[in-house]
DSSP file (Angstrom, degrees, kcal/mol; ACC not computed):
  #  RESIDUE AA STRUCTURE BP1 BP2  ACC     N-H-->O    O-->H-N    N-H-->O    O-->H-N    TCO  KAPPA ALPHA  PHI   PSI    X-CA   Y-CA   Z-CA
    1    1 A X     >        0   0    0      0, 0.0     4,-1.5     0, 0.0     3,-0.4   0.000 360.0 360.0 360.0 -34.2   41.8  -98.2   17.2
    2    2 A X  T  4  +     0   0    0      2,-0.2     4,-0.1     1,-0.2     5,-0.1   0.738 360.0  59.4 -91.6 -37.3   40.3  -98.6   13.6
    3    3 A X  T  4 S+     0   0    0      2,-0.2     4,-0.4     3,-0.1    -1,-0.2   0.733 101.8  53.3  -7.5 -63.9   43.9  -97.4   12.4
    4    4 A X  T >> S+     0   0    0     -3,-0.4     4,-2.5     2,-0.2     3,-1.0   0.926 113.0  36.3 -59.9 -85.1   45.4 -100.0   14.0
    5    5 A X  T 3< S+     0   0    0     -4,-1.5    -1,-0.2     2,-0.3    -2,-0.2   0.100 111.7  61.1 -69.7  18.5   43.4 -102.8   12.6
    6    6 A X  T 3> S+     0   0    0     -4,-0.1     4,-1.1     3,-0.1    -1,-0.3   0.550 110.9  47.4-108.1 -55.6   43.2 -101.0    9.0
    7    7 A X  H <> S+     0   0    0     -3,-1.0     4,-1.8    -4,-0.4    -2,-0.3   0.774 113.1  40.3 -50.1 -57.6   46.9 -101.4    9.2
    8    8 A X  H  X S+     0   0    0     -4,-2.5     4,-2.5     2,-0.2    -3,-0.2   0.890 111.6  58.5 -82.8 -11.6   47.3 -104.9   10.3
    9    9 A X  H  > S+     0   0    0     -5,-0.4     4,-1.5     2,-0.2    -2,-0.2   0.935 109.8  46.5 -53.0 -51.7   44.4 -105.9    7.8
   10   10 A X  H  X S+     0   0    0     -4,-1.1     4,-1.2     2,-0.2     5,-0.4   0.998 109.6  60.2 -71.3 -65.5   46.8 -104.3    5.1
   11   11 A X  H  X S+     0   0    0     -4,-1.8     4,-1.3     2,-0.2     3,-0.5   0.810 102.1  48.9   0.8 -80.0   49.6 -106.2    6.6
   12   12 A X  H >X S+     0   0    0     -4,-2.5     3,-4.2     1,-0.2     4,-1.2   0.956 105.4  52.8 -57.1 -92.7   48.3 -109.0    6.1
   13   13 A X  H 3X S+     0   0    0     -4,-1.5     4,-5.2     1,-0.3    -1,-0.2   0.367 104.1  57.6  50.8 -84.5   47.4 -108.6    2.8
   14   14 A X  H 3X S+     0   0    0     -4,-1.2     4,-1.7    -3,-0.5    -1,-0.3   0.605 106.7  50.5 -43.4 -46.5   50.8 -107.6    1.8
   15   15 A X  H <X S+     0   0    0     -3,-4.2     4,-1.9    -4,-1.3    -2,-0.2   0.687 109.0  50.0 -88.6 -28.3   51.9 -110.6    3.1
   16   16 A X  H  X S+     0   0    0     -4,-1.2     4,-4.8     2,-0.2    -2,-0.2   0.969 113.9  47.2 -40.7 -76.9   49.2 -112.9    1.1
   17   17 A X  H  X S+     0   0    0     -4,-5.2     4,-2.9     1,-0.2    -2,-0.2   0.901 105.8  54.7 -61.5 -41.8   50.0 -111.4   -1.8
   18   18 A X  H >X S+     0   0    0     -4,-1.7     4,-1.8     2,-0.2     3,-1.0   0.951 115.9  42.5 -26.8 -79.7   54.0 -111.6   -1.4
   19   19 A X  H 3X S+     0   0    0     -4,-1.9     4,-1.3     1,-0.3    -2,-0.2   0.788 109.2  55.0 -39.2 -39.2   53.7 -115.7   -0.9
   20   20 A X  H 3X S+     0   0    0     -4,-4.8     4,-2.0     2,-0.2     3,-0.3   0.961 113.4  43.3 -77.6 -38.8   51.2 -115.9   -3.5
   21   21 A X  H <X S+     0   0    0     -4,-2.9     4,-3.5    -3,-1.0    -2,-0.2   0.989 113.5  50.4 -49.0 -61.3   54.1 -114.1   -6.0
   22   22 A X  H  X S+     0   0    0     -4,-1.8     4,-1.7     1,-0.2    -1,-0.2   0.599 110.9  47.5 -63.2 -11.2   57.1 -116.1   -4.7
   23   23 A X  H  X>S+     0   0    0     -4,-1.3     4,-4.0    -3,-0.3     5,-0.5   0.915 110.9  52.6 -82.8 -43.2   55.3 -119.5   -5.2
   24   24 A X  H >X5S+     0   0    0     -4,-2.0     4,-3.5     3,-0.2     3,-1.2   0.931 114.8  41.7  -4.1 -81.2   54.2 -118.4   -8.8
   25   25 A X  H 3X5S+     0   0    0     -4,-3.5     4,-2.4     1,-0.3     5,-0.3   0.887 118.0  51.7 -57.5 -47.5   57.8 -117.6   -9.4
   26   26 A X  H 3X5S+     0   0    0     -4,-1.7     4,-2.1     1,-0.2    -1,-0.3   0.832 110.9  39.8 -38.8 -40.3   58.7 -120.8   -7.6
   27   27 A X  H <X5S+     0   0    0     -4,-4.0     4,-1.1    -3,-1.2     3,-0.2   0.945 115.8  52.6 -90.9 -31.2   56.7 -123.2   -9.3
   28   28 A X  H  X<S+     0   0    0     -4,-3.5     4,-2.2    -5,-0.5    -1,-0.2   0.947 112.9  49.4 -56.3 -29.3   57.4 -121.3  -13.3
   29   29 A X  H  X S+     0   0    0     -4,-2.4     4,-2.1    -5,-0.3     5,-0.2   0.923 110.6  48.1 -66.4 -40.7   61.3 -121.5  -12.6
   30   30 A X  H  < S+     0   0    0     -4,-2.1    -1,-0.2    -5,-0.3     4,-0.2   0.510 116.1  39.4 -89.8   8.9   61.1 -125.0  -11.6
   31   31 A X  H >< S+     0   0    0     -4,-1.1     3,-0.9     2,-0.1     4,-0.2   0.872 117.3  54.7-113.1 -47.3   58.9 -126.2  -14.7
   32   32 A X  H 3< S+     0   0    0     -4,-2.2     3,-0.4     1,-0.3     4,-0.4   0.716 110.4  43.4 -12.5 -58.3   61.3 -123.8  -16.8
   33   33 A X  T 3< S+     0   0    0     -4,-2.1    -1,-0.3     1,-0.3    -3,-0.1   0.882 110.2  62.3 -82.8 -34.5   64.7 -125.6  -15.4
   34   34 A X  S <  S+     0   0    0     -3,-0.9    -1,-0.3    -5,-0.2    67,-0.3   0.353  93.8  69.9 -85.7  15.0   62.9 -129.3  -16.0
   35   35 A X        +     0   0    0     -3,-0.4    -2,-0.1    -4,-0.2    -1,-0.1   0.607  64.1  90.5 -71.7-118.4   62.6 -128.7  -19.4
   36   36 A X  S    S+     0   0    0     -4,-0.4     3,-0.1     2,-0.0    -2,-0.1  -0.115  82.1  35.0  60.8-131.0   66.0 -128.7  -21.4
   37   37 A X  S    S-     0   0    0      1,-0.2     2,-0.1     0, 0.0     0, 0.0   0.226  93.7 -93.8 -66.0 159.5   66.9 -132.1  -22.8
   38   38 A X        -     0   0    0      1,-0.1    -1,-0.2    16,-0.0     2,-0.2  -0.454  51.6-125.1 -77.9 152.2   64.3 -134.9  -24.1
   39   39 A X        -     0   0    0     60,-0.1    16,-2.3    -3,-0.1    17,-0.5  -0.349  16.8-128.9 -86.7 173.5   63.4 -137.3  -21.3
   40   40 A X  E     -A   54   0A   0     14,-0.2     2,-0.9    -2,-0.2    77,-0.5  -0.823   8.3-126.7-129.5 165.9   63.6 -140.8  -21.0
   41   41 A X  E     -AB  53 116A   0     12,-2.6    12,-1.9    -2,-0.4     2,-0.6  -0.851  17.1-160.6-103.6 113.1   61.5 -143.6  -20.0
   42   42 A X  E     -AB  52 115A   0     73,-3.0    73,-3.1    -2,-0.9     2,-0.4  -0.820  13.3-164.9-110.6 104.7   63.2 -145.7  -17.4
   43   43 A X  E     +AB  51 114A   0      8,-3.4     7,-1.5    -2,-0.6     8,-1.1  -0.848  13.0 177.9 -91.8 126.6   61.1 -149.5  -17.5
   44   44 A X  E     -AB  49 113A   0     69,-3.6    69,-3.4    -2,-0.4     2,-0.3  -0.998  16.2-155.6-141.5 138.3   61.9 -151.4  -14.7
   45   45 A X  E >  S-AB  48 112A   0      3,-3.5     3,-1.2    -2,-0.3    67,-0.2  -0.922  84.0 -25.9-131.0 142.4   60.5 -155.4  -13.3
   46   46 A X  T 3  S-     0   0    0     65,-1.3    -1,-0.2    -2,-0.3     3,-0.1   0.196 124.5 -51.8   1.4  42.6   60.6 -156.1  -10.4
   47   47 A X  T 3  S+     0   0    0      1,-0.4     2,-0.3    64,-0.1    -1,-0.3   0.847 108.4 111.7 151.2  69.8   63.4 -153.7   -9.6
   48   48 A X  E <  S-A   45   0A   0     -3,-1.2    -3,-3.5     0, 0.0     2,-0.9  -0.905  70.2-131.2-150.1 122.3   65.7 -155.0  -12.4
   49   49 A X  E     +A   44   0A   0     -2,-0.3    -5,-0.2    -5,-0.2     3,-0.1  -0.694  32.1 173.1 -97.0 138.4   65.9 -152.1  -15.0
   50   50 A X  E     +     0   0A   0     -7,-1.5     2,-0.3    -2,-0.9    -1,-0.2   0.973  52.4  14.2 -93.0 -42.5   65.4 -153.3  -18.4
   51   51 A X  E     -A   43   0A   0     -8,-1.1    -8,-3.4     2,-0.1     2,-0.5  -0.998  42.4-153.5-144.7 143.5   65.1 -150.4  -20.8
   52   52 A X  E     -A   42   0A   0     -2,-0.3     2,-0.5   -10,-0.2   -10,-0.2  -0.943  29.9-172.6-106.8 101.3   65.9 -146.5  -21.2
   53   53 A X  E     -A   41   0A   0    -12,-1.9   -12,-2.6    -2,-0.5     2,-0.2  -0.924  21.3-126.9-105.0 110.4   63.2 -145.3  -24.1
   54   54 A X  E >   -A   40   0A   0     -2,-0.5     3,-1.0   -14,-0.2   -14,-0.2  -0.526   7.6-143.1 -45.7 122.4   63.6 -141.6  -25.4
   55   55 A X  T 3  S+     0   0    0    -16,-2.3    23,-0.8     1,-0.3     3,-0.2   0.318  93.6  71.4-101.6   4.7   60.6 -140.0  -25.1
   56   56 A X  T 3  S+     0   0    0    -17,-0.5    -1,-0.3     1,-0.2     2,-0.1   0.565  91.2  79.6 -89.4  -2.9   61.3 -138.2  -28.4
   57   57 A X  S <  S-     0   0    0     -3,-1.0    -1,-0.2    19,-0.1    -3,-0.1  -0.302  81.5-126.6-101.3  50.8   60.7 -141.2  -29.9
   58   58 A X        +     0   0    0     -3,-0.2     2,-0.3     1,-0.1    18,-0.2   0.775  42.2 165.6 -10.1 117.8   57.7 -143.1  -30.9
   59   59 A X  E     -D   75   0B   0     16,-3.4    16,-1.7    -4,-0.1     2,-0.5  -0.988  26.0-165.5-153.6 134.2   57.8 -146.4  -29.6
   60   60 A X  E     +D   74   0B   0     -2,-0.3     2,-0.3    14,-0.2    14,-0.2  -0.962  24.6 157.5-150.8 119.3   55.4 -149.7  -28.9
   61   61 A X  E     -D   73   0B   0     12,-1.8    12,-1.2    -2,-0.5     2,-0.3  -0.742  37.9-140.4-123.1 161.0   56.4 -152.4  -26.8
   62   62 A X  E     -D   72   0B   0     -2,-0.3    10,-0.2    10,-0.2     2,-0.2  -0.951  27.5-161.9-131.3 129.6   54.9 -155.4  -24.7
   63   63 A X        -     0   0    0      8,-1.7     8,-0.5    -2,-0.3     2,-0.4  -0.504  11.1-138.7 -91.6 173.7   57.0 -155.7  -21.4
   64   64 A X        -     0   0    0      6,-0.2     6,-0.2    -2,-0.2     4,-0.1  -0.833  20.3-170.9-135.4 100.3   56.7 -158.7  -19.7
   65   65 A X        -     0   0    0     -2,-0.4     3,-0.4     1,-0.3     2,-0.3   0.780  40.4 -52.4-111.3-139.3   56.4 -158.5  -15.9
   66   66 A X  S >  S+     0   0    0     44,-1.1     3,-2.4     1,-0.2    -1,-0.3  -0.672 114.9  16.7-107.4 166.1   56.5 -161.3  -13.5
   67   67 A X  T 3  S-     0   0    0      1,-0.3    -1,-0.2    -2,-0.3    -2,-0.1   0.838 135.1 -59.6  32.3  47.6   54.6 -164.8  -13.1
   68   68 A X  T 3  S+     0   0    0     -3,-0.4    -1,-0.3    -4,-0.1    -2,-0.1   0.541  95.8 144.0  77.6  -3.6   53.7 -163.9  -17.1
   69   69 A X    <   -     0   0    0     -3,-2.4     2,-0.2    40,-0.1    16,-0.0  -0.042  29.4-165.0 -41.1 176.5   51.9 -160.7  -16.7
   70   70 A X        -     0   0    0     -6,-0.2    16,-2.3    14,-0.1    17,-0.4  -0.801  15.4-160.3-165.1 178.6   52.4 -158.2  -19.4
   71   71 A X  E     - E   0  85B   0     -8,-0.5    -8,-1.7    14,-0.2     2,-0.5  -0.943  14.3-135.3-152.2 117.0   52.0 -154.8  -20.2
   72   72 A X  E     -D   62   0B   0     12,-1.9    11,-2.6    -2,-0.3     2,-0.4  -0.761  22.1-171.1-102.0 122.3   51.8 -152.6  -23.4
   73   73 A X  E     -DE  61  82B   0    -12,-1.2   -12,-1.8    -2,-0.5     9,-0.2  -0.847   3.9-175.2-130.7 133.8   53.7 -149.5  -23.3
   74   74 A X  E     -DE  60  81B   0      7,-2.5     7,-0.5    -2,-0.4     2,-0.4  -0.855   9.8-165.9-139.2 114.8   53.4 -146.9  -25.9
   75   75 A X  E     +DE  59  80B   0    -16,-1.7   -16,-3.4     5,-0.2     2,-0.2  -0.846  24.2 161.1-135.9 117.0   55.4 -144.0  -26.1
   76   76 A X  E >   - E   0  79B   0      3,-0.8     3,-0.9    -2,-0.4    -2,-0.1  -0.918  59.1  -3.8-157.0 141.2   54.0 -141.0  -28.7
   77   77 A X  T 3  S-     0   0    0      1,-0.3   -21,-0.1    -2,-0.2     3,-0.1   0.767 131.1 -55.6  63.5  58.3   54.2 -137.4  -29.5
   78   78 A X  T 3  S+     0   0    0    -23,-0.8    -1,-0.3     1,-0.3     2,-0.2   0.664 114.5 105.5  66.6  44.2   56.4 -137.4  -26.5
   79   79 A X  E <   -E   76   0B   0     -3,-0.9    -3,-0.8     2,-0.1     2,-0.3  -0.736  57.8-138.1-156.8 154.1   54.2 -138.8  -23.8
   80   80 A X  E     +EF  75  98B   0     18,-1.0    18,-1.0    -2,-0.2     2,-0.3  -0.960  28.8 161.9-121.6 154.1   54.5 -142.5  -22.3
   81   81 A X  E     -E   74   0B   0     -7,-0.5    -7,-2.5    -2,-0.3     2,-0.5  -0.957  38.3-128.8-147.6 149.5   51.3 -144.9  -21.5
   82   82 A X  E     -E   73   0B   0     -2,-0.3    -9,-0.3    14,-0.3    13,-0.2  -0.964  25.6-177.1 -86.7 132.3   50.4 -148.3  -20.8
   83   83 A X  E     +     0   0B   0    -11,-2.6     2,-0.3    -2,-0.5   -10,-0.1   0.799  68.3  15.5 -71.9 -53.3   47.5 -149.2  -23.1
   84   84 A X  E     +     0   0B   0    -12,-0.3   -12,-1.9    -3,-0.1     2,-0.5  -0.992  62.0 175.4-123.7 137.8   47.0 -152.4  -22.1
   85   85 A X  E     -E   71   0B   0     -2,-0.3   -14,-0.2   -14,-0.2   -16,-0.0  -0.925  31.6-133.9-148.7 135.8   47.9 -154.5  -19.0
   86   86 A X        +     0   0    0    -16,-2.3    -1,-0.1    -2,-0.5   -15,-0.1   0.651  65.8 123.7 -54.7 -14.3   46.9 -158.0  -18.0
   87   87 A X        -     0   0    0    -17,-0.4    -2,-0.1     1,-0.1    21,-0.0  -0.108  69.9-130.7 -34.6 132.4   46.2 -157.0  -14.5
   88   88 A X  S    S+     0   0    0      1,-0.2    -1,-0.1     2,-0.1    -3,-0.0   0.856 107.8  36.8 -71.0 -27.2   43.0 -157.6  -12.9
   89   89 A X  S    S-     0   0    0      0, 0.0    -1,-0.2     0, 0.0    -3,-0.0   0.800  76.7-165.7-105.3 -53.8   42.8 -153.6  -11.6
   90   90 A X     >  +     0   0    0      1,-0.1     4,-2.1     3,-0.1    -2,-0.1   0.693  35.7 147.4  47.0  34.5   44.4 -152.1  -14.5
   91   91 A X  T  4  +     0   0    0      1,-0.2    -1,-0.1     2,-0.2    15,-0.1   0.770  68.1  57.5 -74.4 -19.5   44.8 -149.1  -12.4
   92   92 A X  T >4 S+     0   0    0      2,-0.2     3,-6.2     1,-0.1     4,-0.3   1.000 108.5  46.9 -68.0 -66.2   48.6 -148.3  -14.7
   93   93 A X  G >4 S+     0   0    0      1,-0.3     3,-0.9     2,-0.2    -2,-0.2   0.838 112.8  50.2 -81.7 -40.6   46.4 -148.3  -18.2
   94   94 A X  G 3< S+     0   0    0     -4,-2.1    -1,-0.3     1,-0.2    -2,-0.2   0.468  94.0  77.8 -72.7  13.9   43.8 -145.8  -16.2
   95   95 A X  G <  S-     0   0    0     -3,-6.2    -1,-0.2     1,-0.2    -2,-0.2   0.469  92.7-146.8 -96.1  25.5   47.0 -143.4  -15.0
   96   96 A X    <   -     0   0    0     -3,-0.9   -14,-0.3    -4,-0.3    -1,-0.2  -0.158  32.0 -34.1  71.1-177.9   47.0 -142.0  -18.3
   97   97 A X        -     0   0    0    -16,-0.1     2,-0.3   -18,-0.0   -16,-0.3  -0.608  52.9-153.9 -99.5 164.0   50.2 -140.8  -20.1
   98   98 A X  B     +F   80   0B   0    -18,-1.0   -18,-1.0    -2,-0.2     7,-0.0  -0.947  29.4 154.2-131.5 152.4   53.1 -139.2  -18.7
   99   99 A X        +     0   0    0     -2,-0.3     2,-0.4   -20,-0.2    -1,-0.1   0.572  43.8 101.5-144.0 -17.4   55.7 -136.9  -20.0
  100  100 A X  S >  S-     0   0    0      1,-0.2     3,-2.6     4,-0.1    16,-0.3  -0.286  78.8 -96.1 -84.7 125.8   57.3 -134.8  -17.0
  101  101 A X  T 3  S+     0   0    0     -2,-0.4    16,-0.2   -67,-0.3    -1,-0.2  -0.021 112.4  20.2 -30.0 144.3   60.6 -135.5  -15.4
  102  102 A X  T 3  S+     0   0    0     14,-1.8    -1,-0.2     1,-0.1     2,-0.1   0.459  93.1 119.3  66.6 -12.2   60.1 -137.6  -12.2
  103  103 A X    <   -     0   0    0     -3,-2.6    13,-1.4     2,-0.0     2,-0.3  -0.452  42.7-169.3 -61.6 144.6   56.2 -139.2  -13.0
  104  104 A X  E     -C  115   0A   0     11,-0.2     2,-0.3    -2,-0.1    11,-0.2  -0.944  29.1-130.8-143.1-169.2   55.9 -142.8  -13.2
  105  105 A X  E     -C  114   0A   0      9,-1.9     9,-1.7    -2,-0.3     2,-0.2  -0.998  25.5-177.0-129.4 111.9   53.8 -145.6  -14.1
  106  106 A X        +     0   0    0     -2,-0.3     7,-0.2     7,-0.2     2,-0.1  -0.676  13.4 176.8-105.1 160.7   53.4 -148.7  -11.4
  107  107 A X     >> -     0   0    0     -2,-0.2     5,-2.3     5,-0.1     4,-1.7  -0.532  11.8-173.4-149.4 103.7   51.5 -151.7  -12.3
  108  108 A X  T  45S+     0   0    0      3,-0.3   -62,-0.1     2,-0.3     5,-0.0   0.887  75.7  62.9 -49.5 -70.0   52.2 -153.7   -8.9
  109  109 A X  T  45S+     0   0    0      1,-0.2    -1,-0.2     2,-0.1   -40,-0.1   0.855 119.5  30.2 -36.5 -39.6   50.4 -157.2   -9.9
  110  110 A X  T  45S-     0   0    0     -3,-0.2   -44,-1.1     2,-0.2    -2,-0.3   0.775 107.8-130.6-100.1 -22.6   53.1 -157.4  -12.7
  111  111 A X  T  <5 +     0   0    0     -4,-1.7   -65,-1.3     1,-0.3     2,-0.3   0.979  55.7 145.3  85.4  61.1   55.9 -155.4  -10.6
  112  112 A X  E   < -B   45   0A   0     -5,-2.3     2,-0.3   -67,-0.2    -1,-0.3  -0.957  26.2-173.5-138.5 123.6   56.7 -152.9  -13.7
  113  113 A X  E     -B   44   0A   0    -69,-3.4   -69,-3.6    -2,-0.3     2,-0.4  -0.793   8.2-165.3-120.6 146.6   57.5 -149.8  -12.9
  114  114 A X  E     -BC  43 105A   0     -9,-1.7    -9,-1.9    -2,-0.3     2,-0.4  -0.973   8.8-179.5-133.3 121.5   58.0 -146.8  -15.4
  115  115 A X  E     -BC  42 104A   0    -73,-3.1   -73,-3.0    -2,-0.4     2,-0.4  -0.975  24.7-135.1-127.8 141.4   59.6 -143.6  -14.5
  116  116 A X  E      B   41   0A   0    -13,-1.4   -14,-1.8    -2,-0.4   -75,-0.1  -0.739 360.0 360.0-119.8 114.6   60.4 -140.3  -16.7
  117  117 A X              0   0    0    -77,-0.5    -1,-0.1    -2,-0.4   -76,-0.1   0.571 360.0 360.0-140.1 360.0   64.0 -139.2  -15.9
């Protein structure tokens, strides 16, 4: 009886440790493939896109959002942020910078959206 369960114990196990390899492998292939070419910063108000900024390029803008908002977008050592944003929340200036394919940046009050593509 103690065989048995010695055996499916190890089973299991086996089977842990399998998944835990093949998501490893999963998730290093898929940050491996999303590499390759420099990204870009896609800024878009209210769902009108305005500018595509290379994120290999150092760059410091004020967007201008809707009903006079604005927003200051700074793009360095390959990374994008808003710095500053006229929003009551500011919840965009606290998401920090982004640099990975697929990330963005909302700030809702002003409708400006930034996305890494």
């Amino acid at each position: 009886m103690e065989n048995k369960e010695n055996r499916k114990s190890r089973n299991e196990l086996y089977l842990v440790c399998g998944l835990l390899v093949f998501a490893v492998i999963f998730f290093a292939g898929y940050r491996f493939l999303n590499r390759g070419t420099a990204s870009v910063a896609v800024v878009s108000v209210n769902g009108q896109t305005l500018q595509e900024l290379p994120l290999d390029q150092d760059a410091d803008l004020i967007i201008e959002g809707v009903n006079g908002g604005t927003n200051h977008l700074v793009i360095r050592d390959g990374a994008v942020s808003i710095t500053e944003a006229s929003c009551p929340d500011k919840i965009c200036v606290h998401e920090g910078a982004k640099r990975e394919k697929g990330e963005a940046i909302t700030c809702l009050p002003n409708k400006v959206i930034i996305t890494i593509k």
